[in-house]
N, C-alpha and C positions, 0 to 999 in steps of 0.2 A: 370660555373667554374668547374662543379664536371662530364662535359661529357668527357669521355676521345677521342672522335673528334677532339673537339677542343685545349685539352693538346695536341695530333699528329700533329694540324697544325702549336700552337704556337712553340713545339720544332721546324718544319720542317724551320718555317719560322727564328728562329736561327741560324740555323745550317745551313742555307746555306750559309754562307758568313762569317766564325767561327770567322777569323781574325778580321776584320770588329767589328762584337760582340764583341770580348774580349775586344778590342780598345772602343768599347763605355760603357762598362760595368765598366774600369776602373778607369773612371771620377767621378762614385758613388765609387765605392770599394774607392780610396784614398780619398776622401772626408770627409765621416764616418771616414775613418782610420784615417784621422788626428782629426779628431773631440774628437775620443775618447782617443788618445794620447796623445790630450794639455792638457785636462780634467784630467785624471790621472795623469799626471807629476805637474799640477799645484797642486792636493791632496797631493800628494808625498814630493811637496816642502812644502806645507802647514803645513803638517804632523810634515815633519820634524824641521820647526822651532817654531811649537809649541809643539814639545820634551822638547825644551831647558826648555818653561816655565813650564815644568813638576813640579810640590808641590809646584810650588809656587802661593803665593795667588794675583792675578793677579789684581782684586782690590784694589789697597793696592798705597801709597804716601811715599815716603822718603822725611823727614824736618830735613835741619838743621840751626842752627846763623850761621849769615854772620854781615859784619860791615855795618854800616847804611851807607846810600849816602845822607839822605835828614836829616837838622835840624829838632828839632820836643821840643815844650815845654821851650827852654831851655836850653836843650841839645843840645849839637855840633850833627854834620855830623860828620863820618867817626869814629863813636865809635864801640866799641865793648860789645858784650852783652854775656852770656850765659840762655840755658836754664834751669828750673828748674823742679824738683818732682813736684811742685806745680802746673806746665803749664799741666803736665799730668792729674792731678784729675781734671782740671778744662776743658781740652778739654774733656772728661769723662763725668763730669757732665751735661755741658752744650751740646753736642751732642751725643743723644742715640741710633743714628744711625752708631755710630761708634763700629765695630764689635773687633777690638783689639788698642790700642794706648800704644805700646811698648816703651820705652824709651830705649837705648842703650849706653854705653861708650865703648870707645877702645882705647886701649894701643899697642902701638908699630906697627910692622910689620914683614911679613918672609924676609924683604932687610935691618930691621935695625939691631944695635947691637945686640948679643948674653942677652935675656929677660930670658931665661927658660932653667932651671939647672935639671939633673936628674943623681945623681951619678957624672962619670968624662965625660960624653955628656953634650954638650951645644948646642944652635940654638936660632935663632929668631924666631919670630911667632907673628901671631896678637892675640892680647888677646880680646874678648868679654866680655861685663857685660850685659845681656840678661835675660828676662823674660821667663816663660815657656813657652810663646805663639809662641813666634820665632818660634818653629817647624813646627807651620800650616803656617807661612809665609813666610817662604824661605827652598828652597830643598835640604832635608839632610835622610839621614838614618841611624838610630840606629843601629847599627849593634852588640852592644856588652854592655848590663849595660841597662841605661838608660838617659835622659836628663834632665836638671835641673827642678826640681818642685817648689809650691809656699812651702813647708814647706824649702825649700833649701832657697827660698828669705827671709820670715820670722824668721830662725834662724840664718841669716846669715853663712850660710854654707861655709865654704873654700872646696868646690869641683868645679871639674873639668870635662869637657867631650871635646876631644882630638879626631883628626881628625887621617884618616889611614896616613898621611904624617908626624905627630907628631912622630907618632908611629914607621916609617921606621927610622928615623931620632936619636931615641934617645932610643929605643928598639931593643931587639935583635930578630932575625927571629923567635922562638918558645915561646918568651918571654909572661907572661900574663900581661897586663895593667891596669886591673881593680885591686881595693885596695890599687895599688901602690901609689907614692905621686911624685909630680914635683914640684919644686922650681919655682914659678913666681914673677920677682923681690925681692929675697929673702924671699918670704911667702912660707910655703908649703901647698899644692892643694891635696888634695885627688880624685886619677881617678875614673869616678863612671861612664862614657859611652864612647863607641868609637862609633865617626860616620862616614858614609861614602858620600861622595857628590853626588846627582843625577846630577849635572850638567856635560857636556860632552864638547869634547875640549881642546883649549888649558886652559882655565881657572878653568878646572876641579883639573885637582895637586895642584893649588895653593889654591883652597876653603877647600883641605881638610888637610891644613897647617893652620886651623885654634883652637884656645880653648876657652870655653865657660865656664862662671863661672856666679854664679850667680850674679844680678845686684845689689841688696844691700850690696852684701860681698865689688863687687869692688869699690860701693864711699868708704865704710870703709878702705880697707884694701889700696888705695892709694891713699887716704888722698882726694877725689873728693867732698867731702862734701854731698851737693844737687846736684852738676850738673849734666844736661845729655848733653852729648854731639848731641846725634842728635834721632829721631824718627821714627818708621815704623807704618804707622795708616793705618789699614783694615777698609772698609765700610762692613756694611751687604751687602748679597747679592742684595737684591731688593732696594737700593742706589748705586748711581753713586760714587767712591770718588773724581772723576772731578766736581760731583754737590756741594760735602762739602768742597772743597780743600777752596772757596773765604771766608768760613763762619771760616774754620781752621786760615787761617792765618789773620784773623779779630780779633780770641780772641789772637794770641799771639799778635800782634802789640799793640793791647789796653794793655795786660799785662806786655808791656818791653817798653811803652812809644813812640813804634815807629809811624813816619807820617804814615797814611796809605794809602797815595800816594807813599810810598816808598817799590818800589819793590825789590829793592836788598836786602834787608835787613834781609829776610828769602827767606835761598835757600829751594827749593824743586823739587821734581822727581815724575812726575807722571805717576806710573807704566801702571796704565789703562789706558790712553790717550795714552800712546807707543804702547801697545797693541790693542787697537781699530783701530792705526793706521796699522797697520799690516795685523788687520786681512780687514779693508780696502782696502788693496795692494790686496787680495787674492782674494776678489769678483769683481777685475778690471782685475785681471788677467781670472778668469772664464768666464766674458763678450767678453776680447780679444780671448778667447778661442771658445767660443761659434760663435762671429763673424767670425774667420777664419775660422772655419771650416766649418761654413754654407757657408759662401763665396764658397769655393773650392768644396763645394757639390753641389749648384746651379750652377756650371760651368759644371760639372758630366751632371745635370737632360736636362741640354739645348743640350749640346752634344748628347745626347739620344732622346731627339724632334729633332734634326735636323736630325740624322739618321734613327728614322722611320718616317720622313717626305719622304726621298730617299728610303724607301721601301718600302711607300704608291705608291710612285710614280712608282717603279719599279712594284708596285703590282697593276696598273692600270686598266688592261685590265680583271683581274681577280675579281677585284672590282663589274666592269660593268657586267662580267657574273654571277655572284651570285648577283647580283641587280636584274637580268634579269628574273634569275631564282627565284624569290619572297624572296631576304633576304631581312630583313627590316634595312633600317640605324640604329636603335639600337643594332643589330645584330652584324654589319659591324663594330660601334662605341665600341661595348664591344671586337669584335677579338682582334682594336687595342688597346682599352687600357689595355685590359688583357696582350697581349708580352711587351707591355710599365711597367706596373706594375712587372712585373715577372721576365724583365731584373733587372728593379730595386733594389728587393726585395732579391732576388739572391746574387749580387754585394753587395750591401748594407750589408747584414746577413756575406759574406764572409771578406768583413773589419771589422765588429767587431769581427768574431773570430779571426783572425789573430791579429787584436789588444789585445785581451783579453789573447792571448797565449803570444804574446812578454809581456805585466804586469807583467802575470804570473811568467817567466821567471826573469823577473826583481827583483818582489819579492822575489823568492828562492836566486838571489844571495845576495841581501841586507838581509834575515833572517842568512845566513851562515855566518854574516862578526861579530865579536866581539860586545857586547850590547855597551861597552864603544870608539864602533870607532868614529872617529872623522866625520858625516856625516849630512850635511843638508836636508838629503833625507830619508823619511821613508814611507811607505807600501801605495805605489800611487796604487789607485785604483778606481774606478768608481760603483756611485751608479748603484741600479736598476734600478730607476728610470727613470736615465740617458739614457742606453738602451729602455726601453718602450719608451721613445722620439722620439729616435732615431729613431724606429720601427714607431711609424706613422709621423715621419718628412719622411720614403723611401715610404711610400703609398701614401703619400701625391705627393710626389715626383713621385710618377711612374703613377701619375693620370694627373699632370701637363706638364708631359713629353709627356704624349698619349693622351692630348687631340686636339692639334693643330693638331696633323696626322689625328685622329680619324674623325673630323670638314671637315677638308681636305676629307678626303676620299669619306665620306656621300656628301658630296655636288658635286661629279664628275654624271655628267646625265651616265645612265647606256649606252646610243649611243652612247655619247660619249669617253667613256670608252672601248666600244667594239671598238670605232674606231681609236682608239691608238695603235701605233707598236713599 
């Protein structure tokens, strides 16, 4: 490999028939090149719709009451129940695998009646009664103040913290928010943070038309007693909350009487099990990716055995005289798999750059576009990994390619050989 004879022959025996070459060299080039294109675009998509789950705590279950379907004790079908304070300490207690068990009410929304007063501005809004923990489990940004703490839950605090939507809405452009006060349902709210929504899209305006007060104020202040209207439960990281979800809603049904053959009877949303499922879709699309593109690459490697099989052939008589003249078939067998290898390697290395250059490009225009556009696409790229693969999936390839010629070749009698025209 390192004589330079034999680099002059393997070029000579290229370049004599250019077109030819380019045409067989092209089968590897676009092979790789799709290989490393699906790969990257399926990152990219990956990427980007795991943006969306950006802060938020992806382990995590949403529970709420629903009316019963099945009798149970006693009691009718088709009742209605609420949750209470009390189902909290007790899913608490009894599972300590549970990393937050949030309880939540809410009032109103930004399509119903005018809720929230400030001066002569009015507007709807949904109103939150949330725990500190909220923050680690749905995606939001402090951008001004801060978020509700446990001294805010413990003295029952009348504050507030107000989304940039509140703020367009019922503020003036230079206006400051913090210290000010907002009327919710005739209470006044003291502003103590402005947040900003991570989430992107069209659902992004609307999350950040949202106000957060803390969760004791709001049973007090509109008269909710105990109740919670519904719950966000985090597992630790090293539990599933698909594994706690059947033992979750075991303690409430024992605690609200309900059959526990009765499934309707607490809704819930299980965030992980959506997300597992997703990122499922992403390693079936990599498989589909891997497949085609090896597909289209072994159409490449065969195309490249069938044409130095034709310049074995053409190279016949030349065979037999360097047989003649004492080469040895491993001699004969390394020429051809050396131009088999070297076509390959070649074509091969020029589809990934040319793919690595269109990424590239791709990248620059997706960093240049707004952090808040609206896009399910973000910075598709391909490990290194990938590439070293790549690299000995084209050796591989350029040894498979030359050795049906290489076999061919060695096995022509050198007479015979000499006696071809």
């Amino acid at each position: 490999m390192f004589k330079k004879d034999n680099w002059d022959e393997i070029l000579q025996a290229l370049t004599a028939n250019p077109f030819r070459t380019i045409l067989t060299a092209f089968g590897v080039f676009w092979g790789i090149f799709i290989l490393v294109i699906l790969l990257a675009a399926g990152n990219g998509l990956e990427n980007g719709i795991k943006k969306g789950f950006d802060g938020i705590a992806t382990n995590t279950m949403f529970m709420w009451s629903q009316t019963t379907s099945k009798a149970y004790k006693g009691l009718p079908k088709t009742r209605r129940y609420d949750f209470r304070n009390s189902d909290v300490a007790a899913l608490r207690a009894a599972l300590p695998d549970l990393l937050y068990v949030s309880p939540r009410n809410q009032l109103g929304d930004f399509n119903g009646t005018n809720n929230v007063v400030r001066g002569t501005k009015t507007s709807s809004f949904t109103i939150y009664g949330d725990y500190p923990e909220l923050i680690k489990q749905q995606p939001m940004d402090i951008i001004k103040g801060r978020f509700v703490n446990q001294q805010d839950i413990e003295g029952k605090r009348k504050v507030a913290v107000i989304g940039k939507g509140v703020i367009s809405e019922l503020y003036g452009k230079e206006e400051e928010a913090i210290g000010t006060y907002i009327k919710i349902n005739g209470i006044n709210f003291m502003v103590v943070g402005v947040y900003k929504s991570k989430q992107q899209g069209g659902n992004a305006e609307q999350e950040q038309k949202n106000i957060f007060i803390p969760f004791t104020t709001f049973q007090q202040a509109f008269n909710y007693g105990d109740k919670v209207g519904w719950m966000a439960i985090t597992a630790k990281d090293e539990t599933s909350i698909t594994d706690l979800k059947p033992k979750i809603l075991e303690i409430i049904k024992a605690l609200h009487s309900i059959n526990p053959a009765d499934d309707r009877a607490v809704g819930n949303f299980d965030l992980y099990e959506q997300f597992n499922k997703v990122q499922s879709l992403f390693n079936i699309l990599k498989i589909i990716a891997y497949f085609v593109g090896t597909l289209v690459l072994i159409s490449g490697v065969i195309g490249i055995s069938n044409i130095m099989l034709i310049v074995v052939k053409e190279r016949t008589k030349e065979i037999g005289i360097r047989r003649a003249l004492g080469a040895t078939p491993a001699a004969i067998r390394g020429q051809i798999l050396s131009e088999s290898i070297f076509l390959t390697i070649i074509s091969g290395m020029l589809g990934i750059a040319v793919a690595t250059g269109i990424i590239a490009i791709l990248n620059m225009i997706l960093d240049s576009m707004p952090p808040d556009s609206n896009t399910m696409f973000a910075s598709p790229s391909v490990d290194l990994g990938v590439v070293f693969v790549a690299l000995l999936i084209l050796v591989g390839s350029g040894l498979l390619a030359g050795f049906i010629p290489a076999q061919t070749a060695i096995n022509v009698k050198p007479v015979d050989a000499l006696r071809t025209e």
